[in-house]
PyMOL Python script that loads the backbone (N, CA, C, O; Angstrom):
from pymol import cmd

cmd.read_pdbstr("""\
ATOM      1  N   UNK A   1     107.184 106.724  73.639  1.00  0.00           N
ATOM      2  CA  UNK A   1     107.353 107.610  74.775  1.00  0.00           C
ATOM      3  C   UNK A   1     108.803 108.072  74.816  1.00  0.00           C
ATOM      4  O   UNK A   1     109.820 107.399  74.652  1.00  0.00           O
ATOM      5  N   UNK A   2     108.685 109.219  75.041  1.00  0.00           N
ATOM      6  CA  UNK A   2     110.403 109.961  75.043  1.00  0.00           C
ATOM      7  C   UNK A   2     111.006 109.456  76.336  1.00  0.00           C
ATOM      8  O   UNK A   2     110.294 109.299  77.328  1.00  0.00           O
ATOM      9  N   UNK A   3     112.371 109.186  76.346  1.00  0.00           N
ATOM     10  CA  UNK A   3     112.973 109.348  77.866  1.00  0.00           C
ATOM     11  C   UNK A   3     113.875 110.753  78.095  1.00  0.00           C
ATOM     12  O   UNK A   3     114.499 111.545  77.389  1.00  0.00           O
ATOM     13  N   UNK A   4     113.605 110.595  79.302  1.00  0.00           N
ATOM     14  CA  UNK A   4     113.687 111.927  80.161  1.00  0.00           C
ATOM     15  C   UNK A   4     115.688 111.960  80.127  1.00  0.00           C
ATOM     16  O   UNK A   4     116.479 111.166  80.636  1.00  0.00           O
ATOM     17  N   UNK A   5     115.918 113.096  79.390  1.00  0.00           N
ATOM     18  CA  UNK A   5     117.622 113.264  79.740  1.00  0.00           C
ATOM     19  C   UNK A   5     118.425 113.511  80.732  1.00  0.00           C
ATOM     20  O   UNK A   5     119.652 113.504  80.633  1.00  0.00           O
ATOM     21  N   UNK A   6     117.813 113.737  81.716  1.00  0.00           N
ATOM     22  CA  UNK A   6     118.342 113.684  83.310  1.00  0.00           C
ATOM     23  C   UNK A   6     118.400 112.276  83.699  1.00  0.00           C
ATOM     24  O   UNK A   6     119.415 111.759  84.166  1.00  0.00           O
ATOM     25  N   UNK A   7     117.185 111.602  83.478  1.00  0.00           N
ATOM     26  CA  UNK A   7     116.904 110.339  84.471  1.00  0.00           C
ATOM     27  C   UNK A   7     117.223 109.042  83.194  1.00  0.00           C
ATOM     28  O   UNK A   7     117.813 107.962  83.230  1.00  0.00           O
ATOM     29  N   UNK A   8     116.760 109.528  82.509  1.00  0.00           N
ATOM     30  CA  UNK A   8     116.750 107.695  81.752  1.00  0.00           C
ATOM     31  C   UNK A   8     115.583 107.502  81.493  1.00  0.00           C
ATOM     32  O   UNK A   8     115.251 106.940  80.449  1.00  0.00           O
ATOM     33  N   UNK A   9     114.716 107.927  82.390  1.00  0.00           N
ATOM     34  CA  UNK A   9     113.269 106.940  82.663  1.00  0.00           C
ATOM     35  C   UNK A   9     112.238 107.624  81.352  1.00  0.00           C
ATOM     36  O   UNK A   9     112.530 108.650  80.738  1.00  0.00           O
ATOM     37  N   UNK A  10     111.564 107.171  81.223  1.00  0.00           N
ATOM     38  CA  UNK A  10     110.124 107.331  80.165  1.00  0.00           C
ATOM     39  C   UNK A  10     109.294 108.614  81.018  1.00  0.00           C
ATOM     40  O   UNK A  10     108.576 108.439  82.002  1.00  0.00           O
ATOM     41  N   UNK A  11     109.627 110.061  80.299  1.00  0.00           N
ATOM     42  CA  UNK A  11     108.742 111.138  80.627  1.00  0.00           C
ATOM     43  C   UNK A  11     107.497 110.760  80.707  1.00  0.00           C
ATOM     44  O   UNK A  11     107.059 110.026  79.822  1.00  0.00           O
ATOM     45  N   UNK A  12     106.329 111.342  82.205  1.00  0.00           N
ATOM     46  CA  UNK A  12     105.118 110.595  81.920  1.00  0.00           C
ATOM     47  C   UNK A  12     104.127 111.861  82.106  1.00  0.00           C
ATOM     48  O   UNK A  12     104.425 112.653  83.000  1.00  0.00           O
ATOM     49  N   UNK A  13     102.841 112.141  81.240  1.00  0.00           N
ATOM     50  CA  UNK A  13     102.143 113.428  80.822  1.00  0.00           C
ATOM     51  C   UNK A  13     101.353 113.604  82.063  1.00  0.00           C
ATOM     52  O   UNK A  13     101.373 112.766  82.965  1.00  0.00           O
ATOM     53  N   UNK A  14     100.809 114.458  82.098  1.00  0.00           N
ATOM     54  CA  UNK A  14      99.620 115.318  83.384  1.00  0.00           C
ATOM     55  C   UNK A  14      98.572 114.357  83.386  1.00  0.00           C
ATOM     56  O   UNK A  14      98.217 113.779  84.414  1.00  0.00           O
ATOM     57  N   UNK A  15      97.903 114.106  81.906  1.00  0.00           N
ATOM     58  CA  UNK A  15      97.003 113.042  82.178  1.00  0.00           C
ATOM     59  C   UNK A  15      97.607 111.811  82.333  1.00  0.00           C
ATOM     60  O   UNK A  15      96.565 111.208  82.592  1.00  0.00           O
ATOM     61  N   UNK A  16      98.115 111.298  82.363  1.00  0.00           N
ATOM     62  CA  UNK A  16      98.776 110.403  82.768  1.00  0.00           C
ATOM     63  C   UNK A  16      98.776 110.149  84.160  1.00  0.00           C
ATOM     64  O   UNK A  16      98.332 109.126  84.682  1.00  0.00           O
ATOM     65  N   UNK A  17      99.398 111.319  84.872  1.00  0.00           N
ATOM     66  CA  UNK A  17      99.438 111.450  86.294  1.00  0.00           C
ATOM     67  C   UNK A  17      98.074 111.249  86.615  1.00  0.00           C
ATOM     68  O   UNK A  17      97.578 110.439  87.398  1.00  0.00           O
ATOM     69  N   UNK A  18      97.550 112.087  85.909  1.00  0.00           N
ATOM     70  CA  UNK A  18      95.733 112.935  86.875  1.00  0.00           C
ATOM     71  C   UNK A  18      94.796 111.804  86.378  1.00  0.00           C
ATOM     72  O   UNK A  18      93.623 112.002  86.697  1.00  0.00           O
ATOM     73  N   UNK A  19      95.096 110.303  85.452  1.00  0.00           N
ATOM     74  CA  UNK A  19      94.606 109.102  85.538  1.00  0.00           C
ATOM     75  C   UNK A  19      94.575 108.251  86.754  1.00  0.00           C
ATOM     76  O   UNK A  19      93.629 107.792  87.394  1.00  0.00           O
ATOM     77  N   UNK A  20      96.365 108.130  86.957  1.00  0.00           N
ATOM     78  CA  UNK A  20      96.643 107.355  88.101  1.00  0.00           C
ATOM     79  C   UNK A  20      95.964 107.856  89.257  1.00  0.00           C
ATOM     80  O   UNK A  20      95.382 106.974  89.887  1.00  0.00           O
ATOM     81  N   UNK A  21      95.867 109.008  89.718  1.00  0.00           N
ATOM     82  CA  UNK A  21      95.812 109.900  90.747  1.00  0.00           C
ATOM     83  C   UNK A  21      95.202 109.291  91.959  1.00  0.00           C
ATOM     84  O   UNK A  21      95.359 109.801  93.068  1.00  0.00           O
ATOM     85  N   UNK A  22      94.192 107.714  91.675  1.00  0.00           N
ATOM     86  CA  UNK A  22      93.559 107.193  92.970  1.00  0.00           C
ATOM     87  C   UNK A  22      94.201 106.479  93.157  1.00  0.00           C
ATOM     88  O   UNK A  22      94.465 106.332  94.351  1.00  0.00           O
ATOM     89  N   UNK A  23      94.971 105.450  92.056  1.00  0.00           N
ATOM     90  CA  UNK A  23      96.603 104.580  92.014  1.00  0.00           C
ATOM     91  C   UNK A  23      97.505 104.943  92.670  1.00  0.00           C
ATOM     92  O   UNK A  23      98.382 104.091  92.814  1.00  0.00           O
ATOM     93  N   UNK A  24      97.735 106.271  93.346  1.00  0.00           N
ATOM     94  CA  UNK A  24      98.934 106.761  93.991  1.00  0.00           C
ATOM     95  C   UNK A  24      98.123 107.319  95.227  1.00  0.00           C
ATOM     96  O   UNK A  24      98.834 107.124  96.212  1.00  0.00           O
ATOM     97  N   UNK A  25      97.136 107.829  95.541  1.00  0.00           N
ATOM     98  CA  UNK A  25      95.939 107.622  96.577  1.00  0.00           C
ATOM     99  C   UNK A  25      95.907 106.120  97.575  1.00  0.00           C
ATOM    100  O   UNK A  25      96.002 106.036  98.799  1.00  0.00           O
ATOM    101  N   UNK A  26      95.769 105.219  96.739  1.00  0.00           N
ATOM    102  CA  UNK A  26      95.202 104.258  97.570  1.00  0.00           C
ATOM    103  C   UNK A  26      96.810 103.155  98.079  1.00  0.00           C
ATOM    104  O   UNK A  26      96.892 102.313  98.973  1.00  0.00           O
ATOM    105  N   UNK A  27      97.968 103.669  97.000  1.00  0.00           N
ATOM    106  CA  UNK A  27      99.233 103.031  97.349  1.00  0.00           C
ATOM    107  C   UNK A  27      99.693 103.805  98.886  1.00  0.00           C
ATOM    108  O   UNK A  27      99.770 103.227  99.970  1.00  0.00           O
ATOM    109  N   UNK A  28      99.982 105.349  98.601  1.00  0.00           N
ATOM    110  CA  UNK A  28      99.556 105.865  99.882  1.00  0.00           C
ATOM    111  C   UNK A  28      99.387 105.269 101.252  1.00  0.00           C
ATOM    112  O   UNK A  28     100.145 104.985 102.180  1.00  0.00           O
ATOM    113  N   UNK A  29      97.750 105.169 100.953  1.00  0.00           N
ATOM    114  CA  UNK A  29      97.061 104.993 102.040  1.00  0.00           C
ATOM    115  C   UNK A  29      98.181 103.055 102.526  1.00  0.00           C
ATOM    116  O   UNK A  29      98.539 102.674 103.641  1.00  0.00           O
ATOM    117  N   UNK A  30      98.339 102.490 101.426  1.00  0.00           N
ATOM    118  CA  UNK A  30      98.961 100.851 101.420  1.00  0.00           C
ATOM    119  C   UNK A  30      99.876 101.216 102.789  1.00  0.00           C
ATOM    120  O   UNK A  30      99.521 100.991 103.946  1.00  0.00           O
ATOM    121  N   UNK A  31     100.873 101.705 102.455  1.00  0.00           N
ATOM    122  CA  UNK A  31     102.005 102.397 102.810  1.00  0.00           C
ATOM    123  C   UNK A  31     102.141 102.549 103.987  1.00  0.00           C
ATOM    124  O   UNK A  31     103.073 102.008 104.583  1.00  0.00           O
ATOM    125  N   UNK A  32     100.993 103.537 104.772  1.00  0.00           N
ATOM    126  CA  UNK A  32     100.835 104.180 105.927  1.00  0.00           C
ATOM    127  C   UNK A  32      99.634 103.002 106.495  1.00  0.00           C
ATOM    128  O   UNK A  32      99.456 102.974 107.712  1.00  0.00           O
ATOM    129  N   UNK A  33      99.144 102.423 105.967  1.00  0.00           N
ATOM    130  CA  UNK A  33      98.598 101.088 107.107  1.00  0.00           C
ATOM    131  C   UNK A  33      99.636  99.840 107.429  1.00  0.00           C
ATOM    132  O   UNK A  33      99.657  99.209 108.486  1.00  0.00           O
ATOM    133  N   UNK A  34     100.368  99.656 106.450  1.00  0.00           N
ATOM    134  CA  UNK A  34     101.873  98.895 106.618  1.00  0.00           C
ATOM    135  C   UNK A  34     102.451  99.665 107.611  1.00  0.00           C
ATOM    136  O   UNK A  34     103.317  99.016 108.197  1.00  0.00           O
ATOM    137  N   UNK A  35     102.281 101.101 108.152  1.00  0.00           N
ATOM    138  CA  UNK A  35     103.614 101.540 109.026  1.00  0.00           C
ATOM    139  C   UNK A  35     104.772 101.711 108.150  1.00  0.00           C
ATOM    140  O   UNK A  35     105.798 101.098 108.441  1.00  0.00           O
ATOM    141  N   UNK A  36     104.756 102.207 107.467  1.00  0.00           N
ATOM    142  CA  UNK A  36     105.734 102.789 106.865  1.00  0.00           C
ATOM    143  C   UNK A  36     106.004 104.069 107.148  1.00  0.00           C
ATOM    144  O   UNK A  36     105.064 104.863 107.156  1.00  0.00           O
ATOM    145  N   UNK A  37     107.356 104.526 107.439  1.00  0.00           N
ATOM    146  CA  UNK A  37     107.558 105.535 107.962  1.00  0.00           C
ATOM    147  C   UNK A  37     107.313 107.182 106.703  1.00  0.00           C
ATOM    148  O   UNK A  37     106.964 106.817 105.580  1.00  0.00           O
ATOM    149  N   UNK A  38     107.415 108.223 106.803  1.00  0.00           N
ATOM    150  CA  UNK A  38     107.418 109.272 106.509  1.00  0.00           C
ATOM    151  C   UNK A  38     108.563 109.468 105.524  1.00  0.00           C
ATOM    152  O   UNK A  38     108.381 109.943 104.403  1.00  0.00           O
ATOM    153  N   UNK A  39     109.812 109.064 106.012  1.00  0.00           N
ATOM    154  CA  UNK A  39     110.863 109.352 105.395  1.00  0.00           C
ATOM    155  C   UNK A  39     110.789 108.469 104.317  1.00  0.00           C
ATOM    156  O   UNK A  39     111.200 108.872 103.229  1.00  0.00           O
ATOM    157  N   UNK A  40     110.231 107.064 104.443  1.00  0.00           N
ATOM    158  CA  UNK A  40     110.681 105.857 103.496  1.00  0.00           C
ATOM    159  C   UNK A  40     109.689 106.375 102.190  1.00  0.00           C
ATOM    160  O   UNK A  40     110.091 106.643 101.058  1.00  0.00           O
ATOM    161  N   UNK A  41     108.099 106.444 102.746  1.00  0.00           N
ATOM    162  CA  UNK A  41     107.144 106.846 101.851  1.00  0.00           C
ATOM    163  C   UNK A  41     107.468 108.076 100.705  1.00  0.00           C
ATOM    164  O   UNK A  41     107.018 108.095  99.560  1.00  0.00           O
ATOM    165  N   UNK A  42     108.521 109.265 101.425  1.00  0.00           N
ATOM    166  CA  UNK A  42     109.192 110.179 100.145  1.00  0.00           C
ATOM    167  C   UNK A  42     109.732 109.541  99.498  1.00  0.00           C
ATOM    168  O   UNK A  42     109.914 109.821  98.313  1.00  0.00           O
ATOM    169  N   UNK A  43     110.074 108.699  99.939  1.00  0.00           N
ATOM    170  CA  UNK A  43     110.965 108.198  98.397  1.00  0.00           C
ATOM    171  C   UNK A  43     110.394 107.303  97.591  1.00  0.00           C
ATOM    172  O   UNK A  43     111.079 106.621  96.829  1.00  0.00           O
ATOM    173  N   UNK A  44     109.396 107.223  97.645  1.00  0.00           N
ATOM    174  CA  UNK A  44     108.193 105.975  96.411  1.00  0.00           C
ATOM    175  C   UNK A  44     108.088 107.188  95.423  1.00  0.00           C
ATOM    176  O   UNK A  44     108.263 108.406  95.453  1.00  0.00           O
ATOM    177  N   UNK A  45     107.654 106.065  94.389  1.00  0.00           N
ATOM    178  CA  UNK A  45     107.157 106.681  93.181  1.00  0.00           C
ATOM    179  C   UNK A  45     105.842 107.508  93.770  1.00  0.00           C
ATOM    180  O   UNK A  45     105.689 108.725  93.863  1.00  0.00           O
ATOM    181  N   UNK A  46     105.044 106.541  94.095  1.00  0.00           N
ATOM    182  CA  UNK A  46     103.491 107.536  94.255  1.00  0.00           C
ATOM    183  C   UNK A  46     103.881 108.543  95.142  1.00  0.00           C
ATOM    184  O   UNK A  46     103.448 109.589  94.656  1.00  0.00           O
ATOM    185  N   UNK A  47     104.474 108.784  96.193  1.00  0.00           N
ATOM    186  CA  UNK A  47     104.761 110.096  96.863  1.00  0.00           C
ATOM    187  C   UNK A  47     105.598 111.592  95.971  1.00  0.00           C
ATOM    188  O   UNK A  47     105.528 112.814  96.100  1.00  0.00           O
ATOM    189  N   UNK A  48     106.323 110.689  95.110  1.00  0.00           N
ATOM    190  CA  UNK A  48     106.760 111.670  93.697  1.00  0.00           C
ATOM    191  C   UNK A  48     105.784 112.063  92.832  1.00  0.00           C
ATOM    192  O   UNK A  48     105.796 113.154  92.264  1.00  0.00           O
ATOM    193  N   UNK A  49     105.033 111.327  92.715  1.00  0.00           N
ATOM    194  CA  UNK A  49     103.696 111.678  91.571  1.00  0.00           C
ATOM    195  C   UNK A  49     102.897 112.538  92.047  1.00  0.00           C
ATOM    196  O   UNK A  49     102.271 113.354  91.370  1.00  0.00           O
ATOM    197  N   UNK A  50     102.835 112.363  93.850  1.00  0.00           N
ATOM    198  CA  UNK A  50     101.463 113.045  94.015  1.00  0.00           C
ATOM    199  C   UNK A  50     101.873 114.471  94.032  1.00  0.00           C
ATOM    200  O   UNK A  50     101.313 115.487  93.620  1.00  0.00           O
ATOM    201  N   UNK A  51     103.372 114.198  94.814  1.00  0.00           N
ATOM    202  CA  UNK A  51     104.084 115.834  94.684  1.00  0.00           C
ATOM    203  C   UNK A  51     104.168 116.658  93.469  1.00  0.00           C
ATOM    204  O   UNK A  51     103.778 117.825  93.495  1.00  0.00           O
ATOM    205  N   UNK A  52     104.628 116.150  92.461  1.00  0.00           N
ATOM    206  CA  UNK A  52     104.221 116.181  90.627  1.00  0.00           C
ATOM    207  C   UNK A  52     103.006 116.851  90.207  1.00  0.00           C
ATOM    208  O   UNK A  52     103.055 117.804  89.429  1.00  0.00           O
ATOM    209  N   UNK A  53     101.553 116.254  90.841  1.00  0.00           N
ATOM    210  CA  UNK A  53     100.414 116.603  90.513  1.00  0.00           C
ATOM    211  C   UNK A  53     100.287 118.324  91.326  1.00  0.00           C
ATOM    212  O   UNK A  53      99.852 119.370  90.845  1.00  0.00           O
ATOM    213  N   UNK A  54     100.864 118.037  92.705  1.00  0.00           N
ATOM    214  CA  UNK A  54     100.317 119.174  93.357  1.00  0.00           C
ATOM    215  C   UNK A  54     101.219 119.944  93.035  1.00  0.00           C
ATOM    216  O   UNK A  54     100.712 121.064  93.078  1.00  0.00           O
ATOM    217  N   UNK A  55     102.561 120.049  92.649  1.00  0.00           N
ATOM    218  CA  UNK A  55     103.290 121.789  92.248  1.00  0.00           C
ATOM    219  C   UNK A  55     102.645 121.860  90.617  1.00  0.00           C
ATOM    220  O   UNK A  55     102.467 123.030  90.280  1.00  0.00           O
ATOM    221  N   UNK A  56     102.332 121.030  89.742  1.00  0.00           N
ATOM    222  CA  UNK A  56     101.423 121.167  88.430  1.00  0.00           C
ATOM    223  C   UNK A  56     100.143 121.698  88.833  1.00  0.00           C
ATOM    224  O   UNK A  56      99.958 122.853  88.447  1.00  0.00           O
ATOM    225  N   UNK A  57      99.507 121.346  89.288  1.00  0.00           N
ATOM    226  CA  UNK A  57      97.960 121.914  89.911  1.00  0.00           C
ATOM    227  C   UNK A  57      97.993 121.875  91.176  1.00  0.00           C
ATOM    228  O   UNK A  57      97.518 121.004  91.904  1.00  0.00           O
ATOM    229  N   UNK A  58      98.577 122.856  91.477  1.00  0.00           N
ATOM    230  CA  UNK A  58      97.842 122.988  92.848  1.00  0.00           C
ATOM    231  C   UNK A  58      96.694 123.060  93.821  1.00  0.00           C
ATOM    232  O   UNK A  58      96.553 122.690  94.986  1.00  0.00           O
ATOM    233  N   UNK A  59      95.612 123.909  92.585  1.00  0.00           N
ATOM    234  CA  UNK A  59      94.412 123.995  93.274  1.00  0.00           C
ATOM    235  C   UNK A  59      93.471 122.743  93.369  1.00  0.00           C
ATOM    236  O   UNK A  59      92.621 122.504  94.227  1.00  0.00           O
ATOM    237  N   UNK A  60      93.757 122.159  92.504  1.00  0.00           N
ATOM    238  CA  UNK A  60      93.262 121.091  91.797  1.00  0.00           C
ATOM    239  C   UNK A  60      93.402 119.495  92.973  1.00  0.00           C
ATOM    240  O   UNK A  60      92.538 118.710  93.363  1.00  0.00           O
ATOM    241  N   UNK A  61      95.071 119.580  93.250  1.00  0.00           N
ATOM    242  CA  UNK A  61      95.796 118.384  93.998  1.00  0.00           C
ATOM    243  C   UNK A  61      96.012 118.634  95.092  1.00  0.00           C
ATOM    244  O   UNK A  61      96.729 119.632  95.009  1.00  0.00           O
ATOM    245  N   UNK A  62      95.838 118.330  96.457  1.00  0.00           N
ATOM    246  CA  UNK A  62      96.661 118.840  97.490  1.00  0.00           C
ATOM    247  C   UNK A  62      97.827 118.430  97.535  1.00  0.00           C
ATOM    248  O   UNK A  62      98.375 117.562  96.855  1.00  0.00           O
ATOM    249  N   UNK A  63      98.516 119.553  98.980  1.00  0.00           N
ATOM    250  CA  UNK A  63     100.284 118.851  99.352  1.00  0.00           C
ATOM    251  C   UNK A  63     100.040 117.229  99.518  1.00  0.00           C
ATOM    252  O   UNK A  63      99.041 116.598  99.864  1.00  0.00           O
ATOM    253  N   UNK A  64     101.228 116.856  99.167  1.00  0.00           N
ATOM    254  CA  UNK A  64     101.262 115.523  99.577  1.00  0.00           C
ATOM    255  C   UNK A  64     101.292 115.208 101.359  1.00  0.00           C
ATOM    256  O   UNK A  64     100.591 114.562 102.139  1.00  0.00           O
ATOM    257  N   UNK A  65     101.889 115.624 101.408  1.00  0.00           N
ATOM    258  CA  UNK A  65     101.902 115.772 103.537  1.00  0.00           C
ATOM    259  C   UNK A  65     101.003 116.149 103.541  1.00  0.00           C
ATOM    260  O   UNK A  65     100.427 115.070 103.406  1.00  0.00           O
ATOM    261  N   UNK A  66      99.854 117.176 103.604  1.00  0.00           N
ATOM    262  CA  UNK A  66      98.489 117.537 104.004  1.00  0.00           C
ATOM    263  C   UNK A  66      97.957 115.995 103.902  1.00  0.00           C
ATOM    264  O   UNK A  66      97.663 115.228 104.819  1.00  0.00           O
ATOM    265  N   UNK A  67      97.926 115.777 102.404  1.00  0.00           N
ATOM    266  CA  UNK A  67      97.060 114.553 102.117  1.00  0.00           C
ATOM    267  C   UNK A  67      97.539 113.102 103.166  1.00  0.00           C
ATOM    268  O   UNK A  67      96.854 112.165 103.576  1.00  0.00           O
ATOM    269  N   UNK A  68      98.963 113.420 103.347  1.00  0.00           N
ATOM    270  CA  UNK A  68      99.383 111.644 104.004  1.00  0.00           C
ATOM    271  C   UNK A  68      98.758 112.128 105.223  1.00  0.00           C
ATOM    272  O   UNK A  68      97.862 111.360 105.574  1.00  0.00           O
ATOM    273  N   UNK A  69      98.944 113.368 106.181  1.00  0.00           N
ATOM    274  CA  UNK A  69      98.726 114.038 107.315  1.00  0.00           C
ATOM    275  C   UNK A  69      96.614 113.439 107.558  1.00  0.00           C
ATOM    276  O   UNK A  69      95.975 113.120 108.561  1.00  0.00           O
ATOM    277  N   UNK A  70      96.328 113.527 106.445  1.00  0.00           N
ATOM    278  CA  UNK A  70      94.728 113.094 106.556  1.00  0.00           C
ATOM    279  C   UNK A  70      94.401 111.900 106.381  1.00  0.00           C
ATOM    280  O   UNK A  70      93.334 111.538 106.876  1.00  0.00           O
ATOM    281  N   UNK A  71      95.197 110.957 105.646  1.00  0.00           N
ATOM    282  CA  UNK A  71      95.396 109.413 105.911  1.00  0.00           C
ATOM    283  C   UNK A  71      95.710 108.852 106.498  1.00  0.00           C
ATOM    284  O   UNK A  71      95.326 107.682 106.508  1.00  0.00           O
ATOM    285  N   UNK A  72      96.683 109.361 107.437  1.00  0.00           N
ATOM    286  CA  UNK A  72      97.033 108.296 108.912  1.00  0.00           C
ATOM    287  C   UNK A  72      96.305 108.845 109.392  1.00  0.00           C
ATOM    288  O   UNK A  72      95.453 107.990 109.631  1.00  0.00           O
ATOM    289  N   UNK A  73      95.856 109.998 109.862  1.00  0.00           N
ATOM    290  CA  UNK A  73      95.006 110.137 110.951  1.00  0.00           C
ATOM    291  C   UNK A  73      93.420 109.039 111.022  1.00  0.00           C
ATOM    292  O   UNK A  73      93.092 108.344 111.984  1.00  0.00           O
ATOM    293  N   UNK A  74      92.506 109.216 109.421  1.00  0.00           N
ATOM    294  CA  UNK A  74      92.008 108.097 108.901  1.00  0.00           C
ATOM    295  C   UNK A  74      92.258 106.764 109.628  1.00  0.00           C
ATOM    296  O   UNK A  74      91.509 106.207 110.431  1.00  0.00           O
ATOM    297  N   UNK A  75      93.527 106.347 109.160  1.00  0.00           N
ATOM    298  CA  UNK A  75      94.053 104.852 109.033  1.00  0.00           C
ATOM    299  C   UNK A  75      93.946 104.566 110.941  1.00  0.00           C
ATOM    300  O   UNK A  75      93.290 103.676 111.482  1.00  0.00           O
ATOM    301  N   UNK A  76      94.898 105.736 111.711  1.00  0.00           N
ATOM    302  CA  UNK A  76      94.951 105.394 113.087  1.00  0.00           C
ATOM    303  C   UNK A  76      93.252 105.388 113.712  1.00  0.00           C
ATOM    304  O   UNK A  76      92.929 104.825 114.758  1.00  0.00           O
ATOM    305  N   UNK A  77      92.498 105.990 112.992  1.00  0.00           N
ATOM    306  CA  UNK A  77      91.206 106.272 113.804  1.00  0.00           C
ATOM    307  C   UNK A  77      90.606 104.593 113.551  1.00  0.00           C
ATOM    308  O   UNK A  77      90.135 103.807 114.374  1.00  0.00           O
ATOM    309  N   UNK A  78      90.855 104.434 112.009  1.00  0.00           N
ATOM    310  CA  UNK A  78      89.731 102.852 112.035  1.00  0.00           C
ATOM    311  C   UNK A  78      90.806 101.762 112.932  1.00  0.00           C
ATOM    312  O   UNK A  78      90.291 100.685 113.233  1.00  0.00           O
ATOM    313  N   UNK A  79      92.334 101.997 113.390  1.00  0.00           N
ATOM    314  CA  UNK A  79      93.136 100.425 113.763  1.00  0.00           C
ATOM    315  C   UNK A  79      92.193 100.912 115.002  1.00  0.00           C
ATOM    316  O   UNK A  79      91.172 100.255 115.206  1.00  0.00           O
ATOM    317  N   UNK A  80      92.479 102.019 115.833  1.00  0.00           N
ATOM    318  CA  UNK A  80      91.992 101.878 117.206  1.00  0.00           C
ATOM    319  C   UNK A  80      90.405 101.871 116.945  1.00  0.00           C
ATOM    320  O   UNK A  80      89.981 101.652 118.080  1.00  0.00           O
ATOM    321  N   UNK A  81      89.717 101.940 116.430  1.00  0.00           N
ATOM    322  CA  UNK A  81      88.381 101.224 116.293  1.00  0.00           C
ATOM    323  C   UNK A  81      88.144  99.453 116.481  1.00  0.00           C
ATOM    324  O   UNK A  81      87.471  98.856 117.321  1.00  0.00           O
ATOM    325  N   UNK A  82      88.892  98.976 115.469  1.00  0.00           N
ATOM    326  CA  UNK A  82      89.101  97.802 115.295  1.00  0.00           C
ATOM    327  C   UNK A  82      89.521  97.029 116.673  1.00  0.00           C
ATOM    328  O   UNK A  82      89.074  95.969 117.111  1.00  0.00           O
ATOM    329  N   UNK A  83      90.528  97.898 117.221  1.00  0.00           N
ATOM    330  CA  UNK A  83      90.767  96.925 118.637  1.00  0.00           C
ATOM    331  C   UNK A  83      89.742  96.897 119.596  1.00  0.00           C
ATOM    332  O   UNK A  83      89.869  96.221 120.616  1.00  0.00           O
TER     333      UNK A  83
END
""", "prot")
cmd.dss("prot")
cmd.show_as("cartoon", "prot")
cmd.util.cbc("prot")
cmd.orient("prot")
């Protein structure tokens, strides 16, 4: 695997990404049932990836905020169920 000359890190391919894609889905969702804030969650890897997938395919991936925007709402609907 090549590394990336900006970063250092190991360039990683589309399929690659569009493998992980429920891996960075369901870390996500980890994230925002922990309460993790908005600001902290931009800065994870999976919030980079998913952003990655969606300016690469857009039609294909949604925004990442649309998508977190539909997971807490999710996540808050089942805690206040639960209580």
């Amino acid at each position: 695997m090549q590394a990336s000359r900006t970063t250092g890190q190991p360039s990683i391919t589309i399929a690659q990404l569009e493998a992980s894609y429920s891996a960075y889905c369901k870390a996500l969702r980890m994230l925002i049932r922990d309460g993790i804030s908005l600001a902290k969650i931009k800065r994870t890897v999976c919030w980079d990836r998913l952003e990655l997938l969606h300016n690469t395919l857009p039609r294909q991936y949604r925004d990442p905020l649309v998508h977190y925007t539909m997971v807490k709402r999710d996540v808050e609907t089942h805690q206040a169920a639960a209580d």
